[in-house]
N, C-alpha and C positions, 0 to 999 in steps of 0.2 A: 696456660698449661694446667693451672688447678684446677681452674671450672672443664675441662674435659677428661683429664684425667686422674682427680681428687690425690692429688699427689702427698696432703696432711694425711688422711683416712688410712692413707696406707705405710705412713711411716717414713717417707722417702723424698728426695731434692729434684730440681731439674736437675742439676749436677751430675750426682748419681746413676740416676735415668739415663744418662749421655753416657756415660762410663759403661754402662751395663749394655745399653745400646750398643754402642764400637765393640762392646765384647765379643757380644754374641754375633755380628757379624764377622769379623776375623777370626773367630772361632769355625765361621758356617762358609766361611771367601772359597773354601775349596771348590766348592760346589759349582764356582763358576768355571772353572778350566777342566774338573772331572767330568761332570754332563754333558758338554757339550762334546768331548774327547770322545766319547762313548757310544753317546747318537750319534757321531758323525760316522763309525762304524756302518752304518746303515741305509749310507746313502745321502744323508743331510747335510747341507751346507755347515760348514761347523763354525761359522764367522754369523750366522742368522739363528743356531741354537745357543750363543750365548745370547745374544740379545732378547732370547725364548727366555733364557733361563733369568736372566737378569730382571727382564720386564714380571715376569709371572711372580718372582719371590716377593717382589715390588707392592705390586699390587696386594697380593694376597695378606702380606702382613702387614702394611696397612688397613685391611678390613678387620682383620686381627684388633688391630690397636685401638680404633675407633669403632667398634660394635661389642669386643670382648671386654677390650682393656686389660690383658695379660699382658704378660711380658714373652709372649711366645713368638718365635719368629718363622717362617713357613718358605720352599723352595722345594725344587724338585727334587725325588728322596734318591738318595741311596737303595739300591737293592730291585727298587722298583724301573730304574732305568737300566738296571742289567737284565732283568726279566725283558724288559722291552724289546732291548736290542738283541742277546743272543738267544733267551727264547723265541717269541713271537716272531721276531725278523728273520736270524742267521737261522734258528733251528724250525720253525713250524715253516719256513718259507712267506708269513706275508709280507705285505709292502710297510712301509713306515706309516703313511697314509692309512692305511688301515689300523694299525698298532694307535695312532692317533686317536682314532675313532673311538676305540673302543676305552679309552682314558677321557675322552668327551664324554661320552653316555653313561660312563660311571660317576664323573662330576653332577650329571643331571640329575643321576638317580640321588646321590648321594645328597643334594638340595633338595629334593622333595620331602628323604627321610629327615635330613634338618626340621623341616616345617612340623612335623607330625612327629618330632622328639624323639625317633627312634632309638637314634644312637646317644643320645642322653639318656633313654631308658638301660641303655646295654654298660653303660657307665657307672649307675646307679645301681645294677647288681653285680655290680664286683663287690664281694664283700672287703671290709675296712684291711684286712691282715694281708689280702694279698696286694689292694692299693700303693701299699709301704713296700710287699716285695718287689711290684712292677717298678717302683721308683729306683730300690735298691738293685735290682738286676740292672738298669739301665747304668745306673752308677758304672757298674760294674762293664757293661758292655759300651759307654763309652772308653773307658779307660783303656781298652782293651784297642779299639778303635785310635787314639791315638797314640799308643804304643805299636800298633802295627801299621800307622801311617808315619810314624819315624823310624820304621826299619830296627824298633828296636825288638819286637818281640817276630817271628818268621819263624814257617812251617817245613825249612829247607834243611834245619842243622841239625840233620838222625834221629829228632822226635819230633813226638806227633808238633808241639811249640814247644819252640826255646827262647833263647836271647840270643841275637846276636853280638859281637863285637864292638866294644864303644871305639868306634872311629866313624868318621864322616857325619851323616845324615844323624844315626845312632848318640855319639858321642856329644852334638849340637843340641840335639832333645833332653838328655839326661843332664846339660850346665841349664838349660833353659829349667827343668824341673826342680834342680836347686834352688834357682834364684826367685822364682817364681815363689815356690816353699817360704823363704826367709823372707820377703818379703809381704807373704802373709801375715806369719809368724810373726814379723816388727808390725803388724797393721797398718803397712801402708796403703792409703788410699788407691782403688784403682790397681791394686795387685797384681790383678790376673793378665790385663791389659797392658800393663807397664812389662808384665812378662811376655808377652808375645811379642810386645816393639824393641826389647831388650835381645831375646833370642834370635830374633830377625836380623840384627845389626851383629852379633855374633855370630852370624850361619856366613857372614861376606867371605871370610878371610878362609873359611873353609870350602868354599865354594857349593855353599847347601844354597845361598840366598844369593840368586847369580842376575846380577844386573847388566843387560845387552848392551853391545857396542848402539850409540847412540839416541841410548834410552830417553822416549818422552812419555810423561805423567799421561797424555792425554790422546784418545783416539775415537774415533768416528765409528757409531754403531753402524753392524749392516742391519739391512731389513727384514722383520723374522718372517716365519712362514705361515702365512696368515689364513686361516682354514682350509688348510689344503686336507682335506675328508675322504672318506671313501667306506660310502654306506651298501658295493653292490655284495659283501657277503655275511651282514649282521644276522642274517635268520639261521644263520648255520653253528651245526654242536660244536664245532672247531670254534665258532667264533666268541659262544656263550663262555666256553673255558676258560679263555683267554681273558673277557670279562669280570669274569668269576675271581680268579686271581687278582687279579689289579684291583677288583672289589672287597676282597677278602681281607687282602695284606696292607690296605690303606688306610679301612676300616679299625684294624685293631693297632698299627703300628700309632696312628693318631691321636685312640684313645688311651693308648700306650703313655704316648710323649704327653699328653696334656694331665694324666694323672700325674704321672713323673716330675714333669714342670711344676704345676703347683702345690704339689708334695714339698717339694725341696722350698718354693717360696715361701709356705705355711700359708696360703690362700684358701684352701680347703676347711668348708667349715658344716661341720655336722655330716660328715661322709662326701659332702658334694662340690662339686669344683662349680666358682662363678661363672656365670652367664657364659656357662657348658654348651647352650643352644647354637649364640650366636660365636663362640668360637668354632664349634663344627661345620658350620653354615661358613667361616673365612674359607677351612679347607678345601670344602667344595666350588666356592667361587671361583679359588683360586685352581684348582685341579680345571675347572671349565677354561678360565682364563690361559691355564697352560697351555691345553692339548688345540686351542682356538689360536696361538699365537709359534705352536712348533714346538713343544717339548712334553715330558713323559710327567706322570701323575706328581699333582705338587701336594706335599704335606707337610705335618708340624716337624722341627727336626730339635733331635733332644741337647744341640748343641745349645739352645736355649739358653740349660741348666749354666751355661759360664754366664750369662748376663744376670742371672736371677743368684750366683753364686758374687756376683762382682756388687748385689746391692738392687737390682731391677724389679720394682714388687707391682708395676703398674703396665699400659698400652704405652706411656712414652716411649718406654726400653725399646720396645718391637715399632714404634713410631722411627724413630733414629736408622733403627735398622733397615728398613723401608724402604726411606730417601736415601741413605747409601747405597741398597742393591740399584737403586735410581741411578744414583751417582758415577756408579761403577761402569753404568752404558759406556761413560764419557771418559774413565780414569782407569780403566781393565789394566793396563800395564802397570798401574803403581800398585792395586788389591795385590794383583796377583804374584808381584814379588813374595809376598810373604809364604814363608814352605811349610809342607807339613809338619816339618821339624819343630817350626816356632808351635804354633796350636797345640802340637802334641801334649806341653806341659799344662795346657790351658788345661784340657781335655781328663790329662788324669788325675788334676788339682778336683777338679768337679766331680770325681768320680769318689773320689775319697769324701768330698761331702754328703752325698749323696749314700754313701754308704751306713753314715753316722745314724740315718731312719732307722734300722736294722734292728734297733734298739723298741721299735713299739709295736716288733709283733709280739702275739702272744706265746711265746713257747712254752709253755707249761700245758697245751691243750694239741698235742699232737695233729687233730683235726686241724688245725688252723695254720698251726707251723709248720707241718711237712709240704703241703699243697705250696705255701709261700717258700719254702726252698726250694723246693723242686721250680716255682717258676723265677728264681734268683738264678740258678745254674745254668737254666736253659738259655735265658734270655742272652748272656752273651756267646756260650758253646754254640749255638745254633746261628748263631751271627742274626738275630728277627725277634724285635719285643713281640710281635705277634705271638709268636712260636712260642714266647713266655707264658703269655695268658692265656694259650688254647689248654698247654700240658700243668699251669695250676689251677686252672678251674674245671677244668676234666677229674685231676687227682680232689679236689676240694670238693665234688660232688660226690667220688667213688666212693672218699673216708667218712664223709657226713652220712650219708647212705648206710654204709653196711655198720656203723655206728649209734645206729636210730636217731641219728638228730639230721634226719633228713627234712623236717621242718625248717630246717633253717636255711634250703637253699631256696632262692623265691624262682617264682614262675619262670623268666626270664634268663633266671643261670641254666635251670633246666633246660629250655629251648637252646642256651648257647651250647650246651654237652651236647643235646640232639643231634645239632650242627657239626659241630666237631669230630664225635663221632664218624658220623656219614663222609663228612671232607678225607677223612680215614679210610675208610672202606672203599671212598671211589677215587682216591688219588691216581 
């Protein structure tokens, strides 16, 4: 484990590593019973798009682990599988088959531009100040995210969000976010983790953590859907659009999470995040590996940040994480006990670390700080780190601009305004 993953260099145990590992998986277990729930909307076998989703996370972050050596863990995203199914499918009318397609062609693409560094290029001009805000927005837009996967936070109670009532699901979240707390706070080892198996086993008696008459640990994967394609309407404008999105939102949500990620580990060194190439090159593998195996674009997920908050500064972390989405083919009934409820506290333990960045931007240079707020707000209001990074490197180009220190946007941030822009105008 040290000759592959220099586990001295970076500070850190196999122990640890494990810890961090189970973290960020229990942290990310949703993702097995939400995707497939989703796509099955669509038409899809829903007993064949978990084994899609299980096998694709699988693999992907093990290339992660062993090419990058982060601590990042990768699965099919949020947001990007509701685009799939009720844009592309329910609302444009294609087939799933084809919605496939075009999350294949975008992994392809997305490999080539690995090779020729693109998106390490587009990494590398994000300037340092808003690096910290993309970390700190995510903070924030996780937390937010597991507040409103415990029902504690809802858009139902006469404003825009409120809180709901601590009872149930709600009330489960909020002991799990205590204990979790104190148990920081005393340093105990494995924190966060001990918090989510803690909450878990509190959610019983409330009926949050509900285990079936006859419950067994163990079940038989079915068989995913193995490139079932359909290339007869790729040359069409209909079809480019659809591309374009799934290219757009993968693209930034990616370099999103992976600045985020190792912001928060302190991985980052001289503006630039390690071996940035062969981590984007995971994404795309694995985005190919998905759509070839029956499920919607696979990418970095910022639940990450609990296994890099639990201690995970190396590829072990996302190694562990790996062979559990492995594991989980064979074990879905026991992952999947665990509720929202429990992760929730994970989620806004990390969000609050994550926030503590917030502290090296430069705010005494307007130019620098309002762009990084503005994409602090956005990022979780808009529910899409993407959506973060388009609206602070837009504002960070306008105010350096009409500021005269337009010199300091490089070549590259330019071409991304240009973009931007335009994505604007032809929405």
């Amino acid at each position: 484990m040290e000759k592959l993953f220099k586990l001295k260099e970076h500070g850190t145990t196999v122990r640890t590593e494990v810890i961090a590992g189970v973290t960020t998986f229990l942290a990310m277990a949703y993702i097995l019973a939400v995707n497939p729930g989703m796509l099955s909307q669509t038409g899809m076998p829903i007993a064949s798009v978990f084994t899609a989703t299980a096998l694709s996370a699988g693999i992907a972050t093990l290339v992660m682990a062993f090419t990058a050596n982060l601590p990042v863990a990768l699965a099919p995203g949020m947001g990007l599988n509701a685009f799939f199914t009720y844009t592309v499918v329910m609302g444009m009318g294609y087939s799933w088959q084809l919605a496939l397609t075009a999350v294949f062609i975008e992994g392809i693409v997305f490999i080539l531009l690995s090779f020729f560094n693109v998106r390490e290029m587009i990494i590398d001009a994000i300037p340092s100040s808003l690096k910290t805000a993309i970390s700190v927005g995510i903070g924030l837009f996780i937390a937010l995210i597991g507040l409103t996967n415990a029902g504690i936070v809802r858009g139902d109670t006469g404003t825009i969000v409120g809180f709901a009532a601590l009872k149930g699901a709600p009330l489960v979240a909020a002991l799990g976010l205590l204990i979790t707390a104190v148990l920081y706070c005393m340093k105990v080892p494995g924190s966060i983790l001990l918090g989510i198996i803690i909450t878990t086993v509190i959610g019983i008696p409330f009926g949050i953590t509900v285990i079936p008459q006859g419950f067994k640990p163990f079940a038989t994967p079915a068989s995913p859907l193995f490139c079932r394609f359909d290339f007869s309407n790729i040359l069409t404008l209909k079809f480019f659009s659809v591309f374009f999105t799934f290219f757009f939102v993968d693209i930034f949500d990616t370099i999103g999470t992976l600045v985020g990620v190792t912001t928060q580990a302190g991985l980052i060194k001289n503006g630039k995040i390690p071996h940035a190439k062969q981590a984007l090159l995971a994404d795309a593998v694995g985005t190919v590996a998905g759509a070839a195996l029956g499920t919607s674009t696979v990418t970095s997920f910022v639940e990450s940040t609990s296994g890099v908050a639990a201690g995970g500064r190396t590829g072990m972390a996302a190694f562990v994480t790996g062979i559990l989405f492995f594991a989980s083919l064979f074990l879905s009934p026991l992952f999947l006990l665990v509720p929202s409820a429990a992760t929730a506290p994970a989620l806004i333990i990390v969000g609050f670390f994550m926030l503590c960045n917030v502290g090296q931007i430069n705010f005494k240079d307007p130019t620098e700080a309002i762009p990084a707020f503005i994409c602090i707000i956005v990022t979780p209001f808009s529910y899409s780190i993407a959506e973060g990074i388009v609206w602070g490197i837009v504002s960070y180009v306008v105010l350096k601009t009409v500021t005269g220190k337009a010199k300091e946007v490089s070549l590259v941030g330019w071409f991304l305004f240009i973009v931007f822009i335009l994505r604007w105008v032809f929405k």
